[in-house]
Gaussian input, Z-matrix of N, CA and C with variables (Angstrom, degrees):
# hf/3-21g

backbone

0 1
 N
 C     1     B1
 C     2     B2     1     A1
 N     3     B3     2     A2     1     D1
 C     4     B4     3     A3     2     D2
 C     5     B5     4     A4     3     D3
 N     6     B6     5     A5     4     D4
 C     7     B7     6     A6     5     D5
 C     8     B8     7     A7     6     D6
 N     9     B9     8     A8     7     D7
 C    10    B10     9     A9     8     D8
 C    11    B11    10    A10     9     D9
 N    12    B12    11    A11    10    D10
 C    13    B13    12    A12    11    D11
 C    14    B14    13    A13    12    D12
 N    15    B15    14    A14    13    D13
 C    16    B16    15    A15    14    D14
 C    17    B17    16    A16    15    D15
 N    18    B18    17    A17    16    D16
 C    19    B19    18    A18    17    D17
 C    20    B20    19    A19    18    D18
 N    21    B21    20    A20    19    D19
 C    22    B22    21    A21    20    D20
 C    23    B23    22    A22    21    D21
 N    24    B24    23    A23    22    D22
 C    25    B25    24    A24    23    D23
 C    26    B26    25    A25    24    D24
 N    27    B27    26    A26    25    D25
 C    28    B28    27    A27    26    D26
 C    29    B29    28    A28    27    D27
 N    30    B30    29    A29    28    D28
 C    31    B31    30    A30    29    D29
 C    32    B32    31    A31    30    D30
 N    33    B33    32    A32    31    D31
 C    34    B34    33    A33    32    D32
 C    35    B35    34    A34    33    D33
 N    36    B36    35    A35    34    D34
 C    37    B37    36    A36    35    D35
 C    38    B38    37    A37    36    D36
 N    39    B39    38    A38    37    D37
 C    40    B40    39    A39    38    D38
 C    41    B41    40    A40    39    D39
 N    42    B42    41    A41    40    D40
 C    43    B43    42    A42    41    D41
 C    44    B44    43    A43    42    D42
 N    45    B45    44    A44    43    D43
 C    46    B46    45    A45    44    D44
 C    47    B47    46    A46    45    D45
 N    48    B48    47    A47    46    D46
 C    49    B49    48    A48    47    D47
 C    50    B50    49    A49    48    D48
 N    51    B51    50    A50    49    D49
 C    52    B52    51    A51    50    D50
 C    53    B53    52    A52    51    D51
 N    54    B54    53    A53    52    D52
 C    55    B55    54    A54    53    D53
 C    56    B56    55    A55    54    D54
 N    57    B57    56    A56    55    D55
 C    58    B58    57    A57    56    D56
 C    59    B59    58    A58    57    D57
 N    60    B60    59    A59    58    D58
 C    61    B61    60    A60    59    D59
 C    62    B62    61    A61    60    D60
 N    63    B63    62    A62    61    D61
 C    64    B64    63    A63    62    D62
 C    65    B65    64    A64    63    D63
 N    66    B66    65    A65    64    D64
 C    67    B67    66    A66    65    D65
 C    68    B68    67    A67    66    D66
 N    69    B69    68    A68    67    D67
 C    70    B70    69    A69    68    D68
 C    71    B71    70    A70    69    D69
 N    72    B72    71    A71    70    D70
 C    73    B73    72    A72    71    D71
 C    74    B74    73    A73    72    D72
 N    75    B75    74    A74    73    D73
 C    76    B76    75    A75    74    D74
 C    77    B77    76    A76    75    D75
 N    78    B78    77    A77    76    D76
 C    79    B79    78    A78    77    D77
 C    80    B80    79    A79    78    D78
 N    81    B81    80    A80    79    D79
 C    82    B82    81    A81    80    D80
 C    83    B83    82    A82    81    D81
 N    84    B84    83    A83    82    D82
 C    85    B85    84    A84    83    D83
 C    86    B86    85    A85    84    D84
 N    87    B87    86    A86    85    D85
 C    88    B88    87    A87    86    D86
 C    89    B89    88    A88    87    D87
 N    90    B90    89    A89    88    D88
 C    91    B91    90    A90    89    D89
 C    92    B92    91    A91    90    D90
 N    93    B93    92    A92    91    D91
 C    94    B94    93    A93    92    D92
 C    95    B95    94    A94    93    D93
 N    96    B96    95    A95    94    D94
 C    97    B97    96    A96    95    D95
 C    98    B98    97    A97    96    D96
 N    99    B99    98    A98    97    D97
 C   100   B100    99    A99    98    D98
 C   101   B101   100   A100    99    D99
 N   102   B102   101   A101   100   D100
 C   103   B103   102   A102   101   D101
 C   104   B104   103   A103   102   D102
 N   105   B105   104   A104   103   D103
 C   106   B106   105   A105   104   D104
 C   107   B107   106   A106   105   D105
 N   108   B108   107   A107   106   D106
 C   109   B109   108   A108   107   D107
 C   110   B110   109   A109   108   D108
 N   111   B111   110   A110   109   D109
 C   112   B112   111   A111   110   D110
 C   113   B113   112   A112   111   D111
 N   114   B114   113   A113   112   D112
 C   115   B115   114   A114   113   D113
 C   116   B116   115   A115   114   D114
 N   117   B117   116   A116   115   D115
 C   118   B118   117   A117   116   D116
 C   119   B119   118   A118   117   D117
 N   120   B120   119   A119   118   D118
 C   121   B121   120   A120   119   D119
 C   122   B122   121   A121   120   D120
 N   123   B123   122   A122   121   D121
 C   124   B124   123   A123   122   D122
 C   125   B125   124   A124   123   D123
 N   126   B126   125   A125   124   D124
 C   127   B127   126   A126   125   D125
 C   128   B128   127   A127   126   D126
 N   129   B129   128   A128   127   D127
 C   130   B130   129   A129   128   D128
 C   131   B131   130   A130   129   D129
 N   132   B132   131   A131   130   D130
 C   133   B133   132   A132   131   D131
 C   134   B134   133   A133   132   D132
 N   135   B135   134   A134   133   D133
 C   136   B136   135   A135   134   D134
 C   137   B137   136   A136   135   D135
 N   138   B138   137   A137   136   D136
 C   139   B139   138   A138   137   D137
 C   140   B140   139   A139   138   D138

   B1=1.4505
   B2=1.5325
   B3=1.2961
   B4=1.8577
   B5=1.7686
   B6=0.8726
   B7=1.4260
   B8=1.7447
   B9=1.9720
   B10=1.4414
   B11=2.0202
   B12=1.1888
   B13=1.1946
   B14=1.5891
   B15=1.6381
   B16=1.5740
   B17=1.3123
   B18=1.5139
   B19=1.3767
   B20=1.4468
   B21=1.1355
   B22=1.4555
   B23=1.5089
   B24=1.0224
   B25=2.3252
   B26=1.4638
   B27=1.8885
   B28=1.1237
   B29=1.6738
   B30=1.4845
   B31=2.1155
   B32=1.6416
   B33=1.3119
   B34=1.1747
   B35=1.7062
   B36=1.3845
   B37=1.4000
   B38=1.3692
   B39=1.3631
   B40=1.6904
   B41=1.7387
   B42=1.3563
   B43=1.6709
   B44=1.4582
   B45=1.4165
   B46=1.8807
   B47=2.3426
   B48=1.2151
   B49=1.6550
   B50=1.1808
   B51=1.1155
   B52=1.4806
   B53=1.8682
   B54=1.2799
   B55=1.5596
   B56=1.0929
   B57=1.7102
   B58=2.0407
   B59=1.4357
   B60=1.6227
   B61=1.3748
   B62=1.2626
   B63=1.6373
   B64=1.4258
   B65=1.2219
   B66=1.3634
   B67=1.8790
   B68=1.1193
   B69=1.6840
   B70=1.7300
   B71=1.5643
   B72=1.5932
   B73=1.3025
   B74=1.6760
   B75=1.5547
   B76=1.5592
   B77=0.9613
   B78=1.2475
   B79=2.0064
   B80=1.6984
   B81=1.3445
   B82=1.0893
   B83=1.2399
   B84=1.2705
   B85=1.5425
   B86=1.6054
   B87=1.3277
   B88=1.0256
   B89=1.3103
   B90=1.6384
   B91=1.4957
   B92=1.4280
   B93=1.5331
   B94=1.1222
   B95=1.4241
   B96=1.6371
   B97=1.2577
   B98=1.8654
   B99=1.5716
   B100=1.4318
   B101=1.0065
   B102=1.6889
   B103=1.2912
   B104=1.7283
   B105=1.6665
   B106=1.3352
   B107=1.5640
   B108=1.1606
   B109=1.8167
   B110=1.4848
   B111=1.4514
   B112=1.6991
   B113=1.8886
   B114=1.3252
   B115=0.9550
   B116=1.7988
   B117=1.0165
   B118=1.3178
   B119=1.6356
   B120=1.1030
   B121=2.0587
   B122=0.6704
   B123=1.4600
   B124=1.4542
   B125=2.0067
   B126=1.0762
   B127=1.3783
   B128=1.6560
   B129=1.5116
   B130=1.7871
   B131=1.4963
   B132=1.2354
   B133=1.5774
   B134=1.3552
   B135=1.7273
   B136=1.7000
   B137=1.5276
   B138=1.1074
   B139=1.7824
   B140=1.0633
   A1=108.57
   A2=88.41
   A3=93.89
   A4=122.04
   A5=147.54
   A6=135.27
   A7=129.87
   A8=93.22
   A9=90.43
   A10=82.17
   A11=131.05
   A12=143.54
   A13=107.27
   A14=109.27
   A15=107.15
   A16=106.11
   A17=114.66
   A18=116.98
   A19=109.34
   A20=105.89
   A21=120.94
   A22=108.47
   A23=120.01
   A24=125.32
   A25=80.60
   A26=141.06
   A27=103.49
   A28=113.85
   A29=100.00
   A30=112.35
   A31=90.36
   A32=144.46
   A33=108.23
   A34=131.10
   A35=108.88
   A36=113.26
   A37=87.68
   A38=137.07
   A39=109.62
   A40=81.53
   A41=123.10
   A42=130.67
   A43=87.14
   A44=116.35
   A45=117.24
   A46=86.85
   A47=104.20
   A48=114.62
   A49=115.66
   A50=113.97
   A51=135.38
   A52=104.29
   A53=103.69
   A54=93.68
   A55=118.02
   A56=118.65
   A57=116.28
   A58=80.95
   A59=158.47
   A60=133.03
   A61=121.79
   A62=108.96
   A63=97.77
   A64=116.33
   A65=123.61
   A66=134.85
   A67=103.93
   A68=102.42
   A69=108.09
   A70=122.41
   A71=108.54
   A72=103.22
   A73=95.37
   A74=107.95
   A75=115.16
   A76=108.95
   A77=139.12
   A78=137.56
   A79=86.40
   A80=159.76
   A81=161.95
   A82=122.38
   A83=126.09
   A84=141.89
   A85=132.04
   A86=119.48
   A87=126.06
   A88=112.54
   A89=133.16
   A90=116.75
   A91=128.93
   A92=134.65
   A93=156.55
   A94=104.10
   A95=110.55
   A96=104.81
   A97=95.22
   A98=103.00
   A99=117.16
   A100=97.63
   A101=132.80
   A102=147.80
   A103=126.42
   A104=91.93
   A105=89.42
   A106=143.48
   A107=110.09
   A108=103.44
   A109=95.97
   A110=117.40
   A111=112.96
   A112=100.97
   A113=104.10
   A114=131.60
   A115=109.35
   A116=141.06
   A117=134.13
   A118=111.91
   A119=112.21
   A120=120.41
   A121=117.01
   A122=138.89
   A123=138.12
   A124=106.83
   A125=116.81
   A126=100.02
   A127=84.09
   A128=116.39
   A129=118.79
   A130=100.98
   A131=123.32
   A132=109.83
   A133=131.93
   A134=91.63
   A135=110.17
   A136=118.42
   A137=136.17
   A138=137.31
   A139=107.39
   D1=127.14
   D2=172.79
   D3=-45.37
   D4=110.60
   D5=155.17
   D6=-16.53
   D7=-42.77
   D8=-157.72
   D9=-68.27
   D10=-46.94
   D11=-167.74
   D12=-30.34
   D13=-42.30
   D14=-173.81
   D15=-82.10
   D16=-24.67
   D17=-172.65
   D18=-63.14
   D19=-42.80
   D20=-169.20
   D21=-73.51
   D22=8.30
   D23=169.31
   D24=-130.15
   D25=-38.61
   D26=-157.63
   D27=-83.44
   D28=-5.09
   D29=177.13
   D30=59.67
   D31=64.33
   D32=149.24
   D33=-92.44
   D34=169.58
   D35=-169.74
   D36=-64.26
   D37=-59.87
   D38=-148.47
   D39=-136.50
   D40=171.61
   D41=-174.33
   D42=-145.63
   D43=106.16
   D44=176.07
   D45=-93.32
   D46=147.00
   D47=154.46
   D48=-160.53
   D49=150.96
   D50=175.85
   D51=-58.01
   D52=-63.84
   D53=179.47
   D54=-80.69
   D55=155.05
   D56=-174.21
   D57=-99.49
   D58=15.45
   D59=141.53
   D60=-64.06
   D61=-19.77
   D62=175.87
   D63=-100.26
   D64=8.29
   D65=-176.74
   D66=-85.99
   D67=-54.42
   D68=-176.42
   D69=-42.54
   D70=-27.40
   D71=-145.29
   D72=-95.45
   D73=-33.10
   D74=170.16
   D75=-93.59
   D76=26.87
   D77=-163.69
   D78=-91.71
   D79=-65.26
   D80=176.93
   D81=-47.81
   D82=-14.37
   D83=162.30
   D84=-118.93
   D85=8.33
   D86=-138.17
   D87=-171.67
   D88=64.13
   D89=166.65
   D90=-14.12
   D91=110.87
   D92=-140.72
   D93=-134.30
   D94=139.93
   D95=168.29
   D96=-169.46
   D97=135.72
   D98=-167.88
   D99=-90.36
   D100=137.15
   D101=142.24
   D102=-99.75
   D103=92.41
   D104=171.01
   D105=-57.68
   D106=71.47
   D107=-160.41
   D108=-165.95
   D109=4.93
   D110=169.23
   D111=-83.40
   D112=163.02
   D113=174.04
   D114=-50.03
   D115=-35.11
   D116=172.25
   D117=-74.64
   D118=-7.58
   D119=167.85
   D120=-96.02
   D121=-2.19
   D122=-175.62
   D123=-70.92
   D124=166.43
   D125=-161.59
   D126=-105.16
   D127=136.86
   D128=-178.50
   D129=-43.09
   D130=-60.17
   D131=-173.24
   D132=-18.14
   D133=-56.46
   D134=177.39
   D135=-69.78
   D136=-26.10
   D137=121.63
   D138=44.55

């Protein structure tokens, strides 16, 4: 299930995520804000 989908019945004031695929998709409905520090930003090296 999509995210933006729950967002969209759950109305929240702001949606923080680690990935910008999932910002983009609620960024137009949905105050958005990226936190670099999830597990998909880590740089591969550090792996």
């Amino acid at each position: 299930m999509e995210k933006r989908t729950i967002l969209e019945i759950m109305k929240p004031h702001i949606f923080f995520d680690d990935q910008m695929t999932h910002l983009s998709s609620v960024a137009h409905n949905i105050p958005s804000v990226h936190v670099p520090f999830g597990i998909r930003n880590l740089i591969r090296a550090e792996i």
